[in-house]
C-alpha positions as CSV (number, residue, x, y, z in Angstrom):
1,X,-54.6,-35.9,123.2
2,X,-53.4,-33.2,120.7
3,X,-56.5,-34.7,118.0
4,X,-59.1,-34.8,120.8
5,X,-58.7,-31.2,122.0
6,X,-59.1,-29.7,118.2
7,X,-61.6,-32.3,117.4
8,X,-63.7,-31.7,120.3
9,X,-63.6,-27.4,118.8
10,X,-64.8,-28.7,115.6
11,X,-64.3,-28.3,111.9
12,X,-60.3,-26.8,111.0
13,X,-59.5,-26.8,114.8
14,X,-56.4,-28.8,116.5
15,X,-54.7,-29.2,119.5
16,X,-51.5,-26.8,120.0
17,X,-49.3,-26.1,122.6
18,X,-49.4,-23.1,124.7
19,X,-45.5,-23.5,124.9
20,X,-44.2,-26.1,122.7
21,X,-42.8,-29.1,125.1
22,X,-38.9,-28.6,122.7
23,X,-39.2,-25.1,124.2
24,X,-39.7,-26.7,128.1
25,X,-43.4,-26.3,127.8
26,X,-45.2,-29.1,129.8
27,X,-46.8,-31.7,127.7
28,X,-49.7,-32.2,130.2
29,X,-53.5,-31.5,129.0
30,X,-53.3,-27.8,130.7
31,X,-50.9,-26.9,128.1
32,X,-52.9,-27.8,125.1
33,X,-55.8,-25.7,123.5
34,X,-58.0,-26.0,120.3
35,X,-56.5,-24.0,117.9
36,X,-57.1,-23.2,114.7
37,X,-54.5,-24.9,112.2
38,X,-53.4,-21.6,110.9
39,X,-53.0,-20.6,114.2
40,X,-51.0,-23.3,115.3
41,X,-48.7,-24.4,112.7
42,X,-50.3,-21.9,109.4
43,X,-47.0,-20.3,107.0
44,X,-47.4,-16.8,107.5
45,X,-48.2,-15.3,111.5
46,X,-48.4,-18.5,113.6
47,X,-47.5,-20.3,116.5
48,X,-45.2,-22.2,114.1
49,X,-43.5,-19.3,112.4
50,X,-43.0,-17.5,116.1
51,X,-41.3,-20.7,117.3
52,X,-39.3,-20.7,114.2
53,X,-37.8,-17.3,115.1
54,X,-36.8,-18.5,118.5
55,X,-35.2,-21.5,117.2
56,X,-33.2,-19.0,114.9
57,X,-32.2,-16.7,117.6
58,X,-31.0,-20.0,119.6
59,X,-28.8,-20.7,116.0
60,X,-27.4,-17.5,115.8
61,X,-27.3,-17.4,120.4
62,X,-26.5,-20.4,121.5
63,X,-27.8,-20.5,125.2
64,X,-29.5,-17.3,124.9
65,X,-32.8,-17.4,127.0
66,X,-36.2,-16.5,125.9
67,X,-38.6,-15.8,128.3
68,X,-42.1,-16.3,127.2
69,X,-45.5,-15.0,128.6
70,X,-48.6,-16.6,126.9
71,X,-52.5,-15.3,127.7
72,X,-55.2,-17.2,126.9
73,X,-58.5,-15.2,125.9
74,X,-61.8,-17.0,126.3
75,X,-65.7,-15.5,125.1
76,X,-66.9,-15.9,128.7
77,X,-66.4,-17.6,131.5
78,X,-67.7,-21.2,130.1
79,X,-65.6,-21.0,126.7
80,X,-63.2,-24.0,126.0
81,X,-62.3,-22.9,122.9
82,X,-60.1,-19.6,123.1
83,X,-60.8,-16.9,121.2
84,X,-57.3,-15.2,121.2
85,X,-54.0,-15.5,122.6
86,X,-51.5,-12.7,123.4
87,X,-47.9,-14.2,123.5
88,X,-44.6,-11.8,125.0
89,X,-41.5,-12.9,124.7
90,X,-37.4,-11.7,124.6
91,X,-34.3,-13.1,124.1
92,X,-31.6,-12.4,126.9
93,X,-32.1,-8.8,128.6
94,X,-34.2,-7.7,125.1
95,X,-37.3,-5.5,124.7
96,X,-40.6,-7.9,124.9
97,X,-42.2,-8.4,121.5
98,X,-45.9,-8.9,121.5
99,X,-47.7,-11.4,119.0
100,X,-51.6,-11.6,119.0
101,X,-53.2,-14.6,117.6
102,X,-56.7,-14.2,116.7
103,X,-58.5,-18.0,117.1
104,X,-62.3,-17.7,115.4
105,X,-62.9,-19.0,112.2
């Protein structure tokens, strides 16, 4: 399903989770967007790297719960590509931190 999704986006596009399904994301379609790869799983501000610094916090806080908000931005009302997503998240009784994701090419 994941190849589909960023096939169907075209060239340097994949499927990623909204929520990762280790995180208690649902694996269903309707939590899986075309993403660019950088995006999704690129080494420097990513989807990836983001998730990485929740697994840490779980490392270091074991049963510490992180409450995460993702937004998913489209062009116009027809887009099923998304153009940006806004993600919020905190561990325990934090502050919310706020990642943007830009998804054009």
């Amino acid at each position: 399903m994941q190849r589909g999704v960023g096939a169907a986006a075209g060239p340097g596009f994949e499927g990623g989770h909204g929520a990762g399904a280790h995180f208690g994301g649902p694996p269903e379609r309707i939590n899986i967007f075309p993403q660019l790869e950088a995006v999704n799983r690129g080494a420097q501000h990513s989807f990836l790297t983001m998730e990485n610094t929740w697994r840490q916090l779980h490392a270091a806080h074991p049963g510490i719960r992180i409450e995460v908000d993702v937004n998913v931005k489209y062009a116009d009302a027809a887009g099923k590509t998304p153009v940006q997503f806004t993600v919020q998240y905190r561990a325990g009784s934090g502050d919310w931190i706020k990642e943007e994701f830009l998804n054009v090419p």
